[in-house]
C-alpha positions as CSV (number, residue, x, y, z in Angstrom):
1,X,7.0,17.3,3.8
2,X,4.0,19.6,3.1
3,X,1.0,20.3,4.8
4,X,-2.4,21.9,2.7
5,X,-4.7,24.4,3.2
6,X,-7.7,22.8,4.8
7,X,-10.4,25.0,3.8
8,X,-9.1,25.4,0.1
9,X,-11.4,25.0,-2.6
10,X,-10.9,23.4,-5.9
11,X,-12.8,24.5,-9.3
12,X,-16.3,24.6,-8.9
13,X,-18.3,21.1,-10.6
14,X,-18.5,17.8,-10.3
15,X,-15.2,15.3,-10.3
16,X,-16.2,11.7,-12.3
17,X,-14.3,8.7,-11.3
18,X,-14.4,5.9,-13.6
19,X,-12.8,2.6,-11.8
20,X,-12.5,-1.0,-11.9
21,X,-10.6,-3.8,-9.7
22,X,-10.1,-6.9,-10.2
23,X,-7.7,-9.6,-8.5
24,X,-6.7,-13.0,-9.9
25,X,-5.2,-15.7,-7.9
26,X,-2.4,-16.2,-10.5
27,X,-0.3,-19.5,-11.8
28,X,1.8,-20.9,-8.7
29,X,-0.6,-20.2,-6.2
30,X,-3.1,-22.2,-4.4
31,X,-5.8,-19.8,-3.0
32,X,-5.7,-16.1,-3.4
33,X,-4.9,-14.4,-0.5
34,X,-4.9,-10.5,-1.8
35,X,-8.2,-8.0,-1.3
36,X,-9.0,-5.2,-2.4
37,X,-11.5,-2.3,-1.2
38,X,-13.5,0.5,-3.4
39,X,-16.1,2.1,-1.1
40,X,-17.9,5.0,-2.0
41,X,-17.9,6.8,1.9
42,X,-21.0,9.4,1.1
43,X,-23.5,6.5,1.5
44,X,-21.4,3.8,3.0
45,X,-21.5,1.4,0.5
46,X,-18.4,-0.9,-1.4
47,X,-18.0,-2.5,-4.2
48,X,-17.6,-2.4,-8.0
49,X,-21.2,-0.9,-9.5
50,X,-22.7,-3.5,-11.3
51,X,-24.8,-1.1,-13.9
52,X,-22.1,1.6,-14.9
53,X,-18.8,1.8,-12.9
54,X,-18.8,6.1,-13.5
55,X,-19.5,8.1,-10.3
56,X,-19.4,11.1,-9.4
57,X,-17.7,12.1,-5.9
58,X,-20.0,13.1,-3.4
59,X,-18.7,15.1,-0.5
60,X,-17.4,12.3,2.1
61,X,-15.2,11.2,-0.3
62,X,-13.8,7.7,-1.7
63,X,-11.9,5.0,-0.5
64,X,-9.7,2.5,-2.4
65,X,-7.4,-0.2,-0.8
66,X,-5.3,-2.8,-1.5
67,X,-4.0,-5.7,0.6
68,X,-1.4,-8.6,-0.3
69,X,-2.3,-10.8,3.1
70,X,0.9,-13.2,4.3
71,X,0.8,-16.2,6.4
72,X,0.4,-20.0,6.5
73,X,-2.5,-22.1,5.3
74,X,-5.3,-19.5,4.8
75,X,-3.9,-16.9,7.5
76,X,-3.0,-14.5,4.7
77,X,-6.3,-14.5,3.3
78,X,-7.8,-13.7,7.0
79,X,-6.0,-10.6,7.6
80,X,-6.0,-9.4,3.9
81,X,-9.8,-9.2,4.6
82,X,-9.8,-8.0,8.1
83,X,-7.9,-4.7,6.8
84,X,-10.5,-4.2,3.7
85,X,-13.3,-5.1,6.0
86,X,-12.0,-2.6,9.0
87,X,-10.6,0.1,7.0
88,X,-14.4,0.3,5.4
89,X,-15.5,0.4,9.0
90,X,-13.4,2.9,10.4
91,X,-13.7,5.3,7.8
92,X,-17.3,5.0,7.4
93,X,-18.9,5.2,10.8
94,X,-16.6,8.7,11.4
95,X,-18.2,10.1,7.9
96,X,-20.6,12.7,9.1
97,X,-23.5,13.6,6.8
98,X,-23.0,17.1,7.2
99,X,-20.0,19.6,7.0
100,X,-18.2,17.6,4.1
101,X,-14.7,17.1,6.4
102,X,-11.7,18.8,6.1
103,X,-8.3,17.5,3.7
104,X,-6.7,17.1,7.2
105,X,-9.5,15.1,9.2
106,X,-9.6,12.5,6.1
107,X,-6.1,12.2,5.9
108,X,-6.1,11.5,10.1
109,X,-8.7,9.3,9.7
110,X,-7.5,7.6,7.0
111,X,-3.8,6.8,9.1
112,X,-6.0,6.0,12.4
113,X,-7.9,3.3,10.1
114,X,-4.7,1.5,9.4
115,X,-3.5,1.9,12.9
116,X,-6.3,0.3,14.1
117,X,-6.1,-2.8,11.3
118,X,-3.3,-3.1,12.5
119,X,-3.7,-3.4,16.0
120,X,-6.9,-5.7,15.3
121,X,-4.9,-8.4,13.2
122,X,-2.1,-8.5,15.6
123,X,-4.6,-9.7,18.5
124,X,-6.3,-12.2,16.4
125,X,-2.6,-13.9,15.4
126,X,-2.2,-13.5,19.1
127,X,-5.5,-15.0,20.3
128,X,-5.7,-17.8,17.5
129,X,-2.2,-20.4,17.5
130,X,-3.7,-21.6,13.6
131,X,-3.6,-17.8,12.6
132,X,-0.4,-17.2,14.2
133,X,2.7,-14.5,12.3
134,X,-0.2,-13.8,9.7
135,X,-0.1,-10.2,8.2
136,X,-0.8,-7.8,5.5
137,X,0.1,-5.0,3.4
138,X,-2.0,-2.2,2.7
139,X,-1.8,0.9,0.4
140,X,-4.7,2.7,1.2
141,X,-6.4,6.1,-1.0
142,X,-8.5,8.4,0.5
143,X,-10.2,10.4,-2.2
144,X,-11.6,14.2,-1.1
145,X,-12.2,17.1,-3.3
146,X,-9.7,16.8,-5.7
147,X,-7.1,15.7,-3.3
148,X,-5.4,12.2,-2.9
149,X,-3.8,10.4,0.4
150,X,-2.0,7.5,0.7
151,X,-1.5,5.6,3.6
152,X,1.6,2.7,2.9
153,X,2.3,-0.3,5.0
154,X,4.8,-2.8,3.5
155,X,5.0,-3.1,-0.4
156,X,1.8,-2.8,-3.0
157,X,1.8,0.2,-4.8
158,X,0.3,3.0,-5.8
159,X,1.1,4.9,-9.3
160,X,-0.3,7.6,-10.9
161,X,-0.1,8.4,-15.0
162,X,-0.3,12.2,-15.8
163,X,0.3,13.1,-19.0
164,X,2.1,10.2,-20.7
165,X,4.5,9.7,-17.3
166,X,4.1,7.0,-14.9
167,X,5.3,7.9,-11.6
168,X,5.2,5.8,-8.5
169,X,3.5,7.9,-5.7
170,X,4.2,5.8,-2.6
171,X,7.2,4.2,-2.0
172,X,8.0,0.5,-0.6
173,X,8.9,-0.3,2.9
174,X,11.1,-3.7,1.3
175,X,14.3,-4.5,2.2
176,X,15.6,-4.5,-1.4
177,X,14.2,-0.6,-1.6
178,X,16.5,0.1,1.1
179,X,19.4,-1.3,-0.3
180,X,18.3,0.8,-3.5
181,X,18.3,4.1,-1.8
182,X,21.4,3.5,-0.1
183,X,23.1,3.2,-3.3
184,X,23.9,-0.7,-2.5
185,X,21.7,-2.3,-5.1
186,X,21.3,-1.5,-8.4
187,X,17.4,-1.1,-10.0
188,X,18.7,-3.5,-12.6
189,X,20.5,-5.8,-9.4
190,X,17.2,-5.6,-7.6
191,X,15.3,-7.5,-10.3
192,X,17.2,-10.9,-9.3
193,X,17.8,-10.1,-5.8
194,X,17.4,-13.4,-4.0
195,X,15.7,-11.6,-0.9
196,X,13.2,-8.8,-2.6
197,X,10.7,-10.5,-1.0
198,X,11.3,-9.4,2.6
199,X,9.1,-6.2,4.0
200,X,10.0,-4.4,6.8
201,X,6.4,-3.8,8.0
202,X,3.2,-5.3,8.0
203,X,0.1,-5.0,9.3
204,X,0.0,-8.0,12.2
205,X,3.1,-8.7,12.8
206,X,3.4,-6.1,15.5
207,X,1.0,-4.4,17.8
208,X,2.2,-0.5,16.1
209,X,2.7,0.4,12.9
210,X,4.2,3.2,11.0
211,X,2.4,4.5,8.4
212,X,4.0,6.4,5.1
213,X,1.7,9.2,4.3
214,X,1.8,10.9,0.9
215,X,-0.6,12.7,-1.1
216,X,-1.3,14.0,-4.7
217,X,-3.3,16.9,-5.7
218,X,-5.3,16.0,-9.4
219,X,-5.4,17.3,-12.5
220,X,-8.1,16.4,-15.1
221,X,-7.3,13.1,-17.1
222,X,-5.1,11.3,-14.0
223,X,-4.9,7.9,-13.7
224,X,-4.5,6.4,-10.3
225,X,-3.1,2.3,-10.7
226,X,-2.9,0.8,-6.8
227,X,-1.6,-2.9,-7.0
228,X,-0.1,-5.8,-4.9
229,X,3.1,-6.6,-5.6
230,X,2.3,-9.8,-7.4
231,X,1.9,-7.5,-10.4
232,X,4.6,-4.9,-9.8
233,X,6.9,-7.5,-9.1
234,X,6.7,-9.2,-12.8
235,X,6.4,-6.5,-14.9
236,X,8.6,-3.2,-15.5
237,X,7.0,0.4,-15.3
238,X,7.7,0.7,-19.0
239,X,5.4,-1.7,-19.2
240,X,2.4,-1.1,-16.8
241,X,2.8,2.3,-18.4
242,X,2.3,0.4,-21.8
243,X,-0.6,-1.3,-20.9
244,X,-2.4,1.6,-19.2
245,X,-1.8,4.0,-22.4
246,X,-3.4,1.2,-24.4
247,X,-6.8,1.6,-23.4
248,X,-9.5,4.0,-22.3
249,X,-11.7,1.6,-20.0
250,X,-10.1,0.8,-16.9
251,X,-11.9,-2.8,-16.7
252,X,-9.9,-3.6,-19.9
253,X,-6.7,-2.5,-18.4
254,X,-7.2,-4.5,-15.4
255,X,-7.3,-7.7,-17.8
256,X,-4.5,-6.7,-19.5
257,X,-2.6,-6.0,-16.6
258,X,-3.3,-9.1,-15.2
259,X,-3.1,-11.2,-18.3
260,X,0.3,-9.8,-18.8
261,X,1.3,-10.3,-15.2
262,X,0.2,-14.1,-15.9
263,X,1.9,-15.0,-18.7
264,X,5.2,-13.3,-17.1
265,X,4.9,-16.4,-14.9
266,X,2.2,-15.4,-12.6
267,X,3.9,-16.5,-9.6
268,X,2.4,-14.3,-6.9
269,X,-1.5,-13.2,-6.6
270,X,-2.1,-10.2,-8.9
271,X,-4.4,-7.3,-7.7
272,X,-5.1,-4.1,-9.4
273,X,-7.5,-0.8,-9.3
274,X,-7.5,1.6,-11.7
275,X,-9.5,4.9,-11.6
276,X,-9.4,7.7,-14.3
277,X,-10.4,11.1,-13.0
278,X,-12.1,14.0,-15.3
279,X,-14.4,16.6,-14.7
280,X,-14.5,20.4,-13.9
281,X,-13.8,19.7,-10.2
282,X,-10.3,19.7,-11.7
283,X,-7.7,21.9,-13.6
284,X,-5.9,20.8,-16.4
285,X,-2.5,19.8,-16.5
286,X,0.1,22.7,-16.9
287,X,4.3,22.7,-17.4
288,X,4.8,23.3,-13.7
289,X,3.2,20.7,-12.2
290,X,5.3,18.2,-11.0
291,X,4.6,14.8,-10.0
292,X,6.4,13.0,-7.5
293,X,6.1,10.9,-4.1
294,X,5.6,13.8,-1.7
295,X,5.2,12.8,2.1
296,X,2.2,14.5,4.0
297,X,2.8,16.1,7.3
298,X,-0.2,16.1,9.4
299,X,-0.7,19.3,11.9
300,X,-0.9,19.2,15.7
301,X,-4.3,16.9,16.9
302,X,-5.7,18.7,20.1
303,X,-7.1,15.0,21.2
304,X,-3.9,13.3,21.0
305,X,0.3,13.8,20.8
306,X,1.8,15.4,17.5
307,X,3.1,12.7,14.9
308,X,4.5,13.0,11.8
309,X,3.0,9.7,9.6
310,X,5.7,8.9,7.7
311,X,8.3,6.2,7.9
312,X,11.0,7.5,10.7
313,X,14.1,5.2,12.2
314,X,13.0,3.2,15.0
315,X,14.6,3.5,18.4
316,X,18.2,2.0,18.9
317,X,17.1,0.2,22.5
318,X,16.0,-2.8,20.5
319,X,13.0,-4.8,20.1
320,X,10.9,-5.4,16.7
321,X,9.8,-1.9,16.1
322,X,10.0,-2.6,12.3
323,X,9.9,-6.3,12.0
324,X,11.2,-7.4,8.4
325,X,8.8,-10.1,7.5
326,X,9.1,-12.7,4.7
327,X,5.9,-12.9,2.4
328,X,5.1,-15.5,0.2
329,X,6.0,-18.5,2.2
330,X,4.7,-22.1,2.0
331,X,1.6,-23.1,3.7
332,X,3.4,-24.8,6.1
333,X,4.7,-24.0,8.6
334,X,2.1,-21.5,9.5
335,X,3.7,-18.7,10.7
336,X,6.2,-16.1,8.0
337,X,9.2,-16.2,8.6
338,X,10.6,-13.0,10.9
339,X,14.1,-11.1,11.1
340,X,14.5,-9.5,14.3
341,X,17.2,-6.9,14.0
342,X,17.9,-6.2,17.8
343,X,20.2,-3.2,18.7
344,X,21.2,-2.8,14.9
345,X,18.5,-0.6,13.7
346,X,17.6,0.2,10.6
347,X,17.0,3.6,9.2
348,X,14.4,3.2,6.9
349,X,14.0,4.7,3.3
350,X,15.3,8.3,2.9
351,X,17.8,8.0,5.3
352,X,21.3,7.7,4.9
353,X,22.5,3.7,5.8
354,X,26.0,2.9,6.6
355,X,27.7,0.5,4.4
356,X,28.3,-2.1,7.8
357,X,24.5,-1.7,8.9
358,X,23.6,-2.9,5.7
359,X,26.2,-5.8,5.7
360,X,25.1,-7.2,9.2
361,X,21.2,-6.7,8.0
362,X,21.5,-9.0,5.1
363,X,24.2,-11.4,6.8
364,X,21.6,-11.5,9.9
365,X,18.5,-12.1,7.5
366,X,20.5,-14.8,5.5
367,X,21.7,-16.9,9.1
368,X,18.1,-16.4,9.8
369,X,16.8,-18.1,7.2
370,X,19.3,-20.6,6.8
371,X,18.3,-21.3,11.1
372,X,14.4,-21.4,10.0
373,X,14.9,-24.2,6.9
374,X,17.5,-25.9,9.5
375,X,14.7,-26.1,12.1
376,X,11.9,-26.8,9.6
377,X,13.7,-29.8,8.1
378,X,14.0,-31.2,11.5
């Protein structure tokens, strides 16, 4: 985990960001229930530019987001949009017109946002019965200088291309990346796993959240790819890394993205933002740099208790501290389904997990589901 000089200055010059986003309800679904945010923080504005979509970053920064919403009838689409529409908010009204702020304010902002998203969502399933067990994912992107955060909850995605190499820069709070990094599931296994589904957090489905910070510092010619996992989840990296190297406009590898995504069977809703970064603000790529997921530490805020945002174990008294939720299921009945795991707790990616735990987490989430169908039939 790594912290960053705050005051450090890149190249001197102006960083261009050419972007585009697009989302597509896909070919199984009924109504699309994924968002996605591109907000420009210097003048508090979002949305795609309608003239030319090149900007140059100003010195608040830019925002990117996407959200794959879960929940019955249109409950998914509700908290999908309350995260876009709060994380704007949020990060907006604390953007100051003058100093610029520092790496570490954005990136503590940019965690606080999704904290409070969180939060928000959680009352409204609590205050509403119809919008009851609804939730979202969110990878959110903070863009400052020629620095990158990433704030994860659940499992969309962010990537970055550097030089020919697609790496994956956050990583996915699923219950099939677990089993991966615990060496009980194969990557190939994983790809028919009858449960990759399942997420171990969203936003709603509990009042506190843990939030997965990472970051990435840019070099010129990087291509930042964010998507929901109706996209990553029907196509292989070989092959988003395909599609991106196959074009120089990111509007036209949106299309193809989601084109391809479609005709792989299309079976979830597919979101994607793509943003190509250039200009002198950033150095060029050299033989040392290394990119990878790299978690972000945050240092000691004097207005509240030290925390390090990144996905940690949750306490072994109980309770749902990181409820494993089931996205993608029907309209009715309204609420996803949930997998409590009690006093078993689960040690969440990067951690070590003992063979039994695993065992008695999938044996629990299967006699769970097999209880909700059971109880749904009657």
């Amino acid at each position: 985990m790594t912290q960053l000089e705050v005051n450090a200055q890149p190249p001197g010059g102006p960083l261009e960001v050419r972007l585009f986003a697009r989302t597509d309800v896909g070919q199984i679904r009924e109504h699309n229930e994924d968002n996605f945010l591109v907000a420009d923080l210097s003048n508090r504005s979002r949305g795609l530019l309608e003239v030319s979509r090149t900007t140059t970053l100003a010195h608040q920064g830019m925002l990117f987001a996407v959200c794959d919403g879960m929940g019955g009838a249109a409950a998914g689409e509700v908290a999908s949009q309350m995260a876009v529409d709060i994380l704007f908010e949020k990060m907006s009204e604390s953007a100051s017109v003058e100093p610029p702020p520092d790496r570490n304010e954005v990136a503590r902002r940019l965690v606080r946002s999704v904290e409070i998203a969180g939060a928000r969502i959680f009352q409204e399933a609590k205050s509403d019965r119809s919008r009851r067990g609804m939730g979202t994912t969110v990878t959110a992107a903070a863009l400052v200088d020629n620095h990158l955060f990433l704030a994860q909850v659940g499992d969309s995605r962010g990537y970055l291309l550097r030089a020919g190499k697609l790496t994956q820069v956050t990583r996915d709070q699923s219950l099939v990346n677990q089993l991966i990094e615990a060496g009980q599931l194969t990557e190939e296994e994983a790809e028919t796993f009858e449960h990759n589904n399942i997420i171990l957090q969203a936003l709603g489905t509990a009042d506190t959240v843990q939030v997965d910070l990472t970051y990435v510092e840019l070099r010129r010619g990087d291509l930042l790819m964010m998507c929901s996992d109706g996209l990553s989840g029907m196509m292989r990296n070989d092959d988003i890394r395909e599609l991106l190297l196959s074009s120089t406009e990111p509007e036209e590898m949106c299309k193809a993205l989601i084109d391809r995504a479609n005709q792989a069977g299309g079976h979830d809703n597919i979101t994607v933002i793509v943003a190509h970064f250039d200009g002198e603000a950033l150095t060029g790529t050299t033989a040392e740099d290394e990119l990878k997921y790299r978690k972000y530490t945050l240092p000691t805020d004097p207005n509240s208790s030290n925390r390090v945002h990144s996905i940690a174990p949750p306490a072994k008294s109980g309770g749902n501290d990181a409820p494993a939720s089931l996205k993608g299921a029907p309209s009715s009945p309204p609420a996803p389904m949930m997998y409590d795991p009690a006093d078993d707790a689960i040690d969440l990616p990067g951690t070590h997990i003992p063979g039994w735990q695993v065992a008695a987490l999938v044996l629990g989430v299967l006699l769970f589901l097999a209880g909700a169908g059971w109880a749904f039939l009657r």
